[in-house]
C-alpha positions as CSV (number, residue, x, y, z in Angstrom):
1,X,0.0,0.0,0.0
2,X,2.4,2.3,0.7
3,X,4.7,1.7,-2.5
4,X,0.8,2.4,-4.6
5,X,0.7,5.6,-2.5
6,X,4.1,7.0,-3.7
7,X,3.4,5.4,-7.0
8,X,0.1,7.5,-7.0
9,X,2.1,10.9,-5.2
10,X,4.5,10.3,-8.2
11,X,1.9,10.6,-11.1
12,X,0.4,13.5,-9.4
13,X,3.6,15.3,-9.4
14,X,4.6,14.4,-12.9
15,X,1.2,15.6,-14.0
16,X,1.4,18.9,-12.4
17,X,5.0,19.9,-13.4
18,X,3.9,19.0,-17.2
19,X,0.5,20.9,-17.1
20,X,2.3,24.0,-18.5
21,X,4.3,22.7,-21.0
22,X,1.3,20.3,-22.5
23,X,-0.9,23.6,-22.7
24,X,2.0,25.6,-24.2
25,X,2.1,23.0,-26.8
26,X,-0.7,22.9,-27.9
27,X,-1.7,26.5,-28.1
28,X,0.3,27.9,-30.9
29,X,2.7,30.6,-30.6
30,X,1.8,34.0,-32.4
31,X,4.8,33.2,-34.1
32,X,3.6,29.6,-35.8
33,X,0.4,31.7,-36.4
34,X,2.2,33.9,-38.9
35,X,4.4,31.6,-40.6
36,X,1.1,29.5,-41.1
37,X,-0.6,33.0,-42.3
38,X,3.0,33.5,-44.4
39,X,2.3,29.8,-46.1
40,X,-1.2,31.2,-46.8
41,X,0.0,34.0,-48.8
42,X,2.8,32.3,-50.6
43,X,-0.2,29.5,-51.8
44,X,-2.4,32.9,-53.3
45,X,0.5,34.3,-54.9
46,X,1.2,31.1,-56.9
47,X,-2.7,31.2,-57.4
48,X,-2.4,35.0,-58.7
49,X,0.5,34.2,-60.9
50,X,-1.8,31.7,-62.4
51,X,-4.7,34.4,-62.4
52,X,-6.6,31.2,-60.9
53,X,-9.6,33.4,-59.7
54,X,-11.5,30.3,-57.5
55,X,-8.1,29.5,-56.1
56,X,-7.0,33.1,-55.3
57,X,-11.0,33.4,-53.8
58,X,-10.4,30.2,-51.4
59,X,-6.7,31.1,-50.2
60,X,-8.1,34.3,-49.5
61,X,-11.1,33.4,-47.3
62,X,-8.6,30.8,-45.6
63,X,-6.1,33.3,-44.8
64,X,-8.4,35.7,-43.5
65,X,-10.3,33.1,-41.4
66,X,-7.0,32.0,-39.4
67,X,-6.0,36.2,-38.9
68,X,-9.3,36.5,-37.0
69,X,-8.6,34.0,-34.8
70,X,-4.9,36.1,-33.6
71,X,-5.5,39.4,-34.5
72,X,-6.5,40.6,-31.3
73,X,-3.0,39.1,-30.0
74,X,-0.8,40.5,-32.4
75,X,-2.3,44.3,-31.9
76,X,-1.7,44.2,-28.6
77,X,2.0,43.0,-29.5
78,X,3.1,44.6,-32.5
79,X,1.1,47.5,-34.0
80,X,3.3,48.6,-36.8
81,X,3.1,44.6,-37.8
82,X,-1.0,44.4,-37.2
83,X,-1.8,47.6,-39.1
84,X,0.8,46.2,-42.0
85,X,-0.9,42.5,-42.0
86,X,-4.3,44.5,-42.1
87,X,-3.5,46.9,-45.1
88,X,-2.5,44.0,-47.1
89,X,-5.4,42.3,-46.5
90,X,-7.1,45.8,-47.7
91,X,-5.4,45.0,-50.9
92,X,-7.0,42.0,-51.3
93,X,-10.0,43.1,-50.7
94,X,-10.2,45.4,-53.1
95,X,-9.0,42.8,-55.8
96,X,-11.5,40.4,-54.8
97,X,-14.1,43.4,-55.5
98,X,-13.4,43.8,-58.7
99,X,-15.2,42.1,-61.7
100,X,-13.5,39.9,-62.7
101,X,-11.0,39.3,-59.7
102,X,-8.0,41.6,-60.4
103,X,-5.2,38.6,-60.3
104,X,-2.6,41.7,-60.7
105,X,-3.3,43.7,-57.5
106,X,-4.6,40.0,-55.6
107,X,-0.8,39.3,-56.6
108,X,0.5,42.3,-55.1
109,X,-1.5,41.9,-51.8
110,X,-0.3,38.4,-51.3
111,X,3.2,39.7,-51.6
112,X,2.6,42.8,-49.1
113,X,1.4,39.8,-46.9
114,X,4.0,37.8,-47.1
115,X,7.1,41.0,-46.4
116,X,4.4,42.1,-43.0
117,X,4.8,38.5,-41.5
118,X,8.6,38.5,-42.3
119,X,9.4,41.4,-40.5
120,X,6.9,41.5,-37.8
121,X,8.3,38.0,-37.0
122,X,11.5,39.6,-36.9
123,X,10.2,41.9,-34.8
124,X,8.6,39.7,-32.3
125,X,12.3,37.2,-32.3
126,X,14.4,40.2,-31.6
127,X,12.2,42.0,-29.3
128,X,11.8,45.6,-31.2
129,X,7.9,44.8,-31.6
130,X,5.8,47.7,-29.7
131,X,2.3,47.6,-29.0
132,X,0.0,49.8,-30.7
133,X,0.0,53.9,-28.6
134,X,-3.3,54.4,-26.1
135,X,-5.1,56.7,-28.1
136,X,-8.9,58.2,-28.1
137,X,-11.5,58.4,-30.3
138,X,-10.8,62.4,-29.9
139,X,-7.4,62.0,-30.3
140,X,-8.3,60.4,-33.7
141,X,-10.3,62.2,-34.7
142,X,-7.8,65.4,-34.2
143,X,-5.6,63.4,-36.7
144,X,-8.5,62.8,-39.3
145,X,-9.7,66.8,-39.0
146,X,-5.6,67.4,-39.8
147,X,-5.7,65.4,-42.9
148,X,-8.7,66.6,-44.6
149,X,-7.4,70.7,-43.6
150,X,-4.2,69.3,-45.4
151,X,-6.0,67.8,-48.4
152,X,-8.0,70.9,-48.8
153,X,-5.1,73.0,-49.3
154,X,-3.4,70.8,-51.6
155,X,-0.5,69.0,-49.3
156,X,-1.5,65.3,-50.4
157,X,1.8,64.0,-48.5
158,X,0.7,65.7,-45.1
159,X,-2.3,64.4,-45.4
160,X,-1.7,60.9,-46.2
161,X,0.9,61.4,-43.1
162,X,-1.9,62.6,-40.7
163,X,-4.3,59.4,-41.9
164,X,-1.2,56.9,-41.8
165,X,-0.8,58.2,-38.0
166,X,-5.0,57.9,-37.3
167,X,-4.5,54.1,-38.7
168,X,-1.9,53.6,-36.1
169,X,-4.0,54.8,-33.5
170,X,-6.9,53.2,-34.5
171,X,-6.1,49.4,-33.0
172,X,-5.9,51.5,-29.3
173,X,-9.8,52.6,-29.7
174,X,-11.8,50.1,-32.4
175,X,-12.4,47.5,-29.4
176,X,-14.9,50.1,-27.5
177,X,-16.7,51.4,-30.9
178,X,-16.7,47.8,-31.7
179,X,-18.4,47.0,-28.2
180,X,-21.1,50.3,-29.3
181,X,-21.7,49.3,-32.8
182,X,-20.2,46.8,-35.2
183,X,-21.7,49.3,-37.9
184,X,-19.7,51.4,-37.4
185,X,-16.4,49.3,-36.6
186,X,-16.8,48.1,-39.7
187,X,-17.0,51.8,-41.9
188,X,-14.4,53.5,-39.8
189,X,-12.4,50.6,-41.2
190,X,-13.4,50.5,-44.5
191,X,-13.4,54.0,-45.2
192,X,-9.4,54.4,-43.6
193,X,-8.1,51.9,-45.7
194,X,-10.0,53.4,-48.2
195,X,-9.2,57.6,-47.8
196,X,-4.8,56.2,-47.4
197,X,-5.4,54.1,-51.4
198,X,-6.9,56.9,-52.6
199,X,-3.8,59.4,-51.0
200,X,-1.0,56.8,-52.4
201,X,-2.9,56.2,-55.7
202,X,-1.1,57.8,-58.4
203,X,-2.6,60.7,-59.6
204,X,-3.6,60.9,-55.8
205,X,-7.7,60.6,-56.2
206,X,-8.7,63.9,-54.3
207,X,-12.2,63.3,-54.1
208,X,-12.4,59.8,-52.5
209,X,-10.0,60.8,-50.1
210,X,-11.8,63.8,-48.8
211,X,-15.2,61.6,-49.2
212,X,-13.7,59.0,-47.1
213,X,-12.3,61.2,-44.8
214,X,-15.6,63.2,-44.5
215,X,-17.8,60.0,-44.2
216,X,-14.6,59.3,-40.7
217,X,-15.1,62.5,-39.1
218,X,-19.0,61.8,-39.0
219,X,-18.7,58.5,-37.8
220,X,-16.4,58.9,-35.3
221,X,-17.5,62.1,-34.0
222,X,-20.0,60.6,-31.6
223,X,-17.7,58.8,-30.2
224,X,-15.0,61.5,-29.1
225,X,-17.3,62.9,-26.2
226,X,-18.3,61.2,-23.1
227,X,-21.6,62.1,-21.3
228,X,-22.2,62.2,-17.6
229,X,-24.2,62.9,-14.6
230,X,-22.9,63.6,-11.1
231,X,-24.3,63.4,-7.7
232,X,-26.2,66.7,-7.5
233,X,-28.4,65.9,-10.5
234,X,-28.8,61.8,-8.9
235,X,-30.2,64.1,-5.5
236,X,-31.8,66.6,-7.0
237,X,-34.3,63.5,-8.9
238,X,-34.5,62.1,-5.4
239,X,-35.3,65.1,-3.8
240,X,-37.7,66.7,-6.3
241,X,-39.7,63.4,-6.9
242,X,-39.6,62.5,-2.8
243,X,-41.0,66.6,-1.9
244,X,-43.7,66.0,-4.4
245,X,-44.7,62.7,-2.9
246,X,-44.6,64.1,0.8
247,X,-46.8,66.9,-0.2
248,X,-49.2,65.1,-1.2
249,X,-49.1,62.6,2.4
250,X,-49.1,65.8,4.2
251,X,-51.5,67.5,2.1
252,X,-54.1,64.1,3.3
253,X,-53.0,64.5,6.1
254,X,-54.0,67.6,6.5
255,X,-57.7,67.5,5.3
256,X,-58.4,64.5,7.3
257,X,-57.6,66.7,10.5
258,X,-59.7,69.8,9.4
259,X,-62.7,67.7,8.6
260,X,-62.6,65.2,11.7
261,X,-61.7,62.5,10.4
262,X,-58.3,61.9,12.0
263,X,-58.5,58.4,12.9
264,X,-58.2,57.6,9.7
265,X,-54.5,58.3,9.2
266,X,-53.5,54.7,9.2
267,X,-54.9,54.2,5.5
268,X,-52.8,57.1,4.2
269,X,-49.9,55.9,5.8
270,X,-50.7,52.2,4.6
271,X,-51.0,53.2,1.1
272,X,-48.0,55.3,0.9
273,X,-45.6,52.5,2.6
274,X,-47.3,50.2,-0.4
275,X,-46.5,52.9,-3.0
276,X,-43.0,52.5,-1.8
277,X,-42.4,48.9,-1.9
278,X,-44.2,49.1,-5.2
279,X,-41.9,51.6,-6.3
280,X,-39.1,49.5,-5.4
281,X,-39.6,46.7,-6.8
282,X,-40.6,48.3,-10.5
283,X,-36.8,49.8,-9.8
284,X,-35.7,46.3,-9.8
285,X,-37.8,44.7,-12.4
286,X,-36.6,47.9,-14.6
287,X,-32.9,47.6,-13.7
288,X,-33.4,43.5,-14.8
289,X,-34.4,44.1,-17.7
290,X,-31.9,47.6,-18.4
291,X,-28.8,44.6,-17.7
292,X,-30.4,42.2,-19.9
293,X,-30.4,44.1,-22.7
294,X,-27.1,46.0,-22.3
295,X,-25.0,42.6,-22.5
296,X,-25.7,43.0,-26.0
297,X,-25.0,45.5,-28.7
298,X,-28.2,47.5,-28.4
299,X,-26.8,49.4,-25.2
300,X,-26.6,52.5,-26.7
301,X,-30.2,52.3,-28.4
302,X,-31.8,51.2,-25.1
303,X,-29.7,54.4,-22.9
304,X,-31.1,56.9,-25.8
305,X,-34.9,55.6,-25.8
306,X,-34.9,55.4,-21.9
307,X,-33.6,58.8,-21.9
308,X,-36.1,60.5,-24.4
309,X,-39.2,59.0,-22.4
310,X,-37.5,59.9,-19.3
311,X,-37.2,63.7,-20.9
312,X,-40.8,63.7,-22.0
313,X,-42.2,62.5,-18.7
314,X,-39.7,65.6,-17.1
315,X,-41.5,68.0,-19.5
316,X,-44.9,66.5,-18.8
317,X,-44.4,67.0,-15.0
318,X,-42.9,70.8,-15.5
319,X,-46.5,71.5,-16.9
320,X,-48.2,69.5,-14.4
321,X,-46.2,71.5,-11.3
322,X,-46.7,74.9,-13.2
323,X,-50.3,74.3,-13.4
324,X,-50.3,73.7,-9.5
325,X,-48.0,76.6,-8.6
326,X,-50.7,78.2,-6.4
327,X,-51.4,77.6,-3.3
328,X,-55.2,77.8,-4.3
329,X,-54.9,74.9,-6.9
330,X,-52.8,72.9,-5.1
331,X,-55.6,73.2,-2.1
332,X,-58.3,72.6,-4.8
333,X,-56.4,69.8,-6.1
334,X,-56.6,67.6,-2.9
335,X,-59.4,68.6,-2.0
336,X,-61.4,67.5,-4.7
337,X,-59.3,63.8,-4.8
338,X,-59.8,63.4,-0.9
339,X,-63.5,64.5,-1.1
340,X,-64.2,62.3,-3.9
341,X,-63.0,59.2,-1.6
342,X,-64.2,60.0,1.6
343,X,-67.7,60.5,-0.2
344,X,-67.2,56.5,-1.2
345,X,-67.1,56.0,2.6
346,X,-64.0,53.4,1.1
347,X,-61.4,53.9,3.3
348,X,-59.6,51.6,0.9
349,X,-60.1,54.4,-1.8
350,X,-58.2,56.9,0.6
351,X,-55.5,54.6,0.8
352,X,-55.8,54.1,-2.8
353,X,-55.1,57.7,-3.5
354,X,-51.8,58.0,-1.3
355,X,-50.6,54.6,-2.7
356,X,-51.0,56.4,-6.4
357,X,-49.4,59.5,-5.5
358,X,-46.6,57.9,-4.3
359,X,-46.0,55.0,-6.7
360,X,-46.2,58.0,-9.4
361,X,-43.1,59.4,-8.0
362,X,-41.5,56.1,-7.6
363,X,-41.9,54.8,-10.5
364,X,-41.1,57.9,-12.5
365,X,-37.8,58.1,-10.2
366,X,-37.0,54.2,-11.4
367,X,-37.2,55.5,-15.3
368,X,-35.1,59.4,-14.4
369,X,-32.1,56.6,-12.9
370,X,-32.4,54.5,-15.6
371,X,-31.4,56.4,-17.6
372,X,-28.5,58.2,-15.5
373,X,-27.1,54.7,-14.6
374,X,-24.5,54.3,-17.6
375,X,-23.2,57.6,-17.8
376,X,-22.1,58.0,-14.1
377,X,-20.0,56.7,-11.6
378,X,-21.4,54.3,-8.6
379,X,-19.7,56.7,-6.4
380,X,-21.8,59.1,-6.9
381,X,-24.8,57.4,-8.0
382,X,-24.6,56.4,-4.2
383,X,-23.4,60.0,-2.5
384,X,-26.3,61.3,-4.7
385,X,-29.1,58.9,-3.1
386,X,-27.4,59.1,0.1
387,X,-27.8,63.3,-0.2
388,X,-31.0,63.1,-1.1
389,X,-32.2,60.5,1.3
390,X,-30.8,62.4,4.1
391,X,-32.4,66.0,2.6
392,X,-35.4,64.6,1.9
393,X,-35.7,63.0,5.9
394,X,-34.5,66.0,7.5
395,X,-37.4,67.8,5.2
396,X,-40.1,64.9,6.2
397,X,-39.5,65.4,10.1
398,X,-39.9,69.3,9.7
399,X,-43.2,69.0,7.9
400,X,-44.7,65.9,9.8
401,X,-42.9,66.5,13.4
402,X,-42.5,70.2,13.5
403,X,-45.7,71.1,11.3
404,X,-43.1,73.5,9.4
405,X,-45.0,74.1,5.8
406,X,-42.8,74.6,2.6
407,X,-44.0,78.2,1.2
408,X,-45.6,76.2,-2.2
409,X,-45.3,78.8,-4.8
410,X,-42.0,79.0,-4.3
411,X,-41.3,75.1,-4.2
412,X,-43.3,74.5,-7.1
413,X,-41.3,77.5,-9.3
414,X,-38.0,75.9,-8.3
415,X,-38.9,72.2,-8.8
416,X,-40.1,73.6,-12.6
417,X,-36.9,75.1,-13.8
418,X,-35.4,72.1,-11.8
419,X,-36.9,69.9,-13.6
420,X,-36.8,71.5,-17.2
421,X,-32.9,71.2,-17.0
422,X,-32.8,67.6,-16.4
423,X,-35.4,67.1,-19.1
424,X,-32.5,69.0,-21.1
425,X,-30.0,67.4,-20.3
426,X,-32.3,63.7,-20.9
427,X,-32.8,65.5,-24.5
428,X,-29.1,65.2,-25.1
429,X,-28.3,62.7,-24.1
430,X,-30.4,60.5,-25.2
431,X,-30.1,61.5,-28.9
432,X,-26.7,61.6,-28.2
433,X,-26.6,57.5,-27.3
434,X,-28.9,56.7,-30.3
435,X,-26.0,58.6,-32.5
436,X,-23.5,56.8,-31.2
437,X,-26.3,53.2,-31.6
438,X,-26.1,54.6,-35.7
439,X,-30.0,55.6,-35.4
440,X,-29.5,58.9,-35.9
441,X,-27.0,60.5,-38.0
442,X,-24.6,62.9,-36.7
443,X,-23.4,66.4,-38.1
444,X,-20.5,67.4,-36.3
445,X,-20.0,71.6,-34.8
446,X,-17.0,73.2,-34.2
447,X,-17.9,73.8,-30.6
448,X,-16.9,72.6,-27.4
449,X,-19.2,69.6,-25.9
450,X,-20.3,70.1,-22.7
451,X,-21.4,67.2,-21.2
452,X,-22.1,68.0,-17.8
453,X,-25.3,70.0,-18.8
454,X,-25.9,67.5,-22.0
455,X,-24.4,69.5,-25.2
456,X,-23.0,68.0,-27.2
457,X,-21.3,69.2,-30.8
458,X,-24.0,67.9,-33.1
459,X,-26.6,69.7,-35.0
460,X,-28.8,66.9,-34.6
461,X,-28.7,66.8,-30.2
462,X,-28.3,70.6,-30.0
463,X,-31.0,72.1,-32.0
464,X,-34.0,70.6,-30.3
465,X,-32.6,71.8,-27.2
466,X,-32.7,75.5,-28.7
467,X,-35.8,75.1,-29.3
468,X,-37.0,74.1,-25.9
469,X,-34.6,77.2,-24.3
470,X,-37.0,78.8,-27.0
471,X,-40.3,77.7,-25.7
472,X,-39.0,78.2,-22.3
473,X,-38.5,81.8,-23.1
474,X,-41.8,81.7,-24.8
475,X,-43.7,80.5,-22.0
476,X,-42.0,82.5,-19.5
477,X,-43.4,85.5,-21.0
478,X,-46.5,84.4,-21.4
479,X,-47.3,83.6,-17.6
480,X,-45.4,86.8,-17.0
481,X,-48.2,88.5,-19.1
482,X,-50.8,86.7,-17.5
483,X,-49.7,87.4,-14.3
484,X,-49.3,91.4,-15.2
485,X,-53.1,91.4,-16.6
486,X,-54.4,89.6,-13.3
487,X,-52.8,92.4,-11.3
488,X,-53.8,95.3,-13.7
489,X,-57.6,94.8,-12.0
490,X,-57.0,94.4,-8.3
491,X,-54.6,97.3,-8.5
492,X,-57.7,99.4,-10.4
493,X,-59.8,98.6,-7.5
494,X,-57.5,99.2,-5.3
């Protein structure tokens, strides 16, 4: 038994120490990768020579088919070798378009091929191979901006410089669009490869090159800013939403004092804890369903639709606190809901009616952080709810403890203009994401973005939000007017 132990301890070991070097051996090297990619293009340049058009096809499609499977590796190893390996394949490409296959320029790709491999393999033996520079999509897009400016006043060599330099860069940044949308991984691609052909061509062809390079700066200009919430604007949703909710309990409260009918506190209470748990869980079915979906590509189209509706319920509720900005309608308003149930004699209506007012909030609070949850930190999505839980109690024990009553008018103005610059900022950032998703195009401004208040330098996210500063300034006057006429009268009589 004990030699069978040993025996046993000895295979163990032998197993372990050999673990390694069986796994190393069987995953190839990124070296074997390339000379099998090298014997790949030696194969389609005999095909070429023999202008074999199915041959050249099929070496092609092979060749390509065992890049994808490394090309990650290699970009992350050698940049100058990736962005070499992928221009020849460019080449190719654009032989293969042609009708019939051009065995010529299919000829001269598999040779391009075949010199990349040599001397990024001699770059990876002798250690010289560098990794591609951390970039950004700005960054790039700087360089792309430079080579159009240079093409426009005639300096094809700076040009062709700049977009050589953006190709470069581009390995550091394609994995994030590519994460957004493979639409547009794919044309930033396409049309790079395509504006640096049409720079080396010879004559140089102006007109694709400035096309493609055009067709870049659109597509990538989405990309280059970043947009974000912070903690004030997380609070300031808590803390607007929560107000409007405790009005309303207090409000109840309230009437059922002043018409006798105190003992029946318990059902507002009840149907505003309900309206909370309520309110909870939609945040969680929501949030489910908001994680589903993002692990896939349409992350960027669900952020900009959530944020839209988010915006129009924000512009719905403006009107809807504007309308209530009297003490006198706000009384009305109460009274005529609280009324209506006591009138029932169903106590279960009362409750009804605080479970509804609260929920409202709730719920419409679930869809505001929706749509804030990608574009901000979870630092301060947390020191925002923790500032506005803590406002919003210190606010609840003044009004229910203390009896202290918020002056109305003035809450209801603020909340408003609160309100209207989130719905804003929702506005633009949510066409912002479905830009960036490739629903909506995007014409680049020459403009600073600001992302903290949701601009951003597009035509297409910044002029509806002119107009609504417009109707803002619009309505403004108009209650201003109406205000002036109310108080033309009572002064007369006066």
């Amino acid at each position: 038994m004990v030699r069978l132990h040993r025996l046993l301890m000895f295979l163990i070991v032998v197993l372990v120490c050999s673990f390694p070097f069986s796994v190393s051996a069987q995953t190839p090297s990124i070296a074997d990768r390339l000379r099998a990619l090298a014997h790949e293009a030696d194969e389609g340049a005999t095909a070429a020579r023999a202008a074999d058009a199915a041959a050249i096809q099929h070496t092609f499609d092979e060749a390509h088919k065992g890049w994808e499977l490394f090309e990650d590796d290699l970009r992350d190893k050698d940049a100058v070798g990736y962005t070499a390996i992928e221009r020849a394949f460019d080449t190719l490409k654009e032989a293969l378009a042609a009708k019939p296959i051009d065995a010529q320029m299919a000829l001269t790709g598999f040779q391009q091929l075949d010199l990349a491999i040599d001397e990024t393999i001699g770059r990876i033996t002798d250690g010289t191979a560098t990794a591609a520079p951390v970039s950004s999509p700005s960054a790039v897009l700087t360089m792309l901006n430079n080579a159009s400016e240079a093409l426009s006043s005639g300096n094809t060599a700076i040009a062709l410089q700049h977009a050589e330099t953006a190709q470069v860069a581009w390995p550091s940044i394609e994995g994030a669009i590519a994460t957004k949308s493979q639409a547009d991984y794919h044309a930033i691609e396409d049309d790079l490869s395509a504006a640096i052909a049409a720079l080396k061509a010879s004559p140089v062809d102006q007109a694709k090159a400035s096309a493609a390079l055009e067709r870049l700066r659109t597509t990538l200009s989405p990309y280059t800013v970043t947009q974000s919430y912070n903690m004030f604007d997380v609070a300031a949703i808590l803390l607007r939403e929560g107000l409007e909710a405790l009005l309303v309990i207090v409000a109840l409260l309230s009437f059922l004092r002043r018409s006798g009918n105190s003992d029946k506190r318990v059902w507002i209470w009840g149907g505003g804890i309900l309206g909370i748990l309520a309110s909870i869980a939609v945040a969680f079915i929501l949030q489910a369903i908001f994680s589903s979906a993002s692990a896939g590509q349409n992350r960027e189209l669900i952020e900009g639709v959530t944020g839209l509706v988010a915006a129009a319920m924000l512009f719905y509720v403006s009107y809807w606190l504007h309308s209530n900005a009297s003490m006198h309608a706000w009384k009305r308003f109460i009274d005529e809901r609280t009324t209506q149930a006591l009138a029932r004699g169903s106590m279960i209506g009362l409750a009804l009616l605080s479970f509804l007012a609260v929920f409202r909030e709730g719920a419409e609070t679930a869809v505001f952080y929706l749509g804030m949850a990608p574009s901000i930190s979870s630092s301060d999505l947390l020191a925002g709810l923790g500032l506005g839980i803590v406002t919003l109690t210190i606010a609840a024990v003044l009004m229910l403890v203390a009896g202290v009553k918020l002056p109305l008018r003035l809450f209801f103005r603020v909340a408003a203009l609160l309100v209207y610059y989130l719905g804003f900022k929702f506005v633009g950032t949510g066409i912002h994401s479905l830009q960036v998703a490739g629903m909506l195009p995007a014409s680049p401004i020459e403009m600073p973005a600001i992302p903290q208040i949701g601009i951003f330098p597009t035509w297409e996210s910044l002029l509806p939000q002119i107009l609504l500063i417009t109707a803002a300034v619009i309505i403004f006057l108009y209650l201003r007017g109406q205000e002036r006429k109310l108080r033309g009268p009572s002064m007369a009589a006066g």
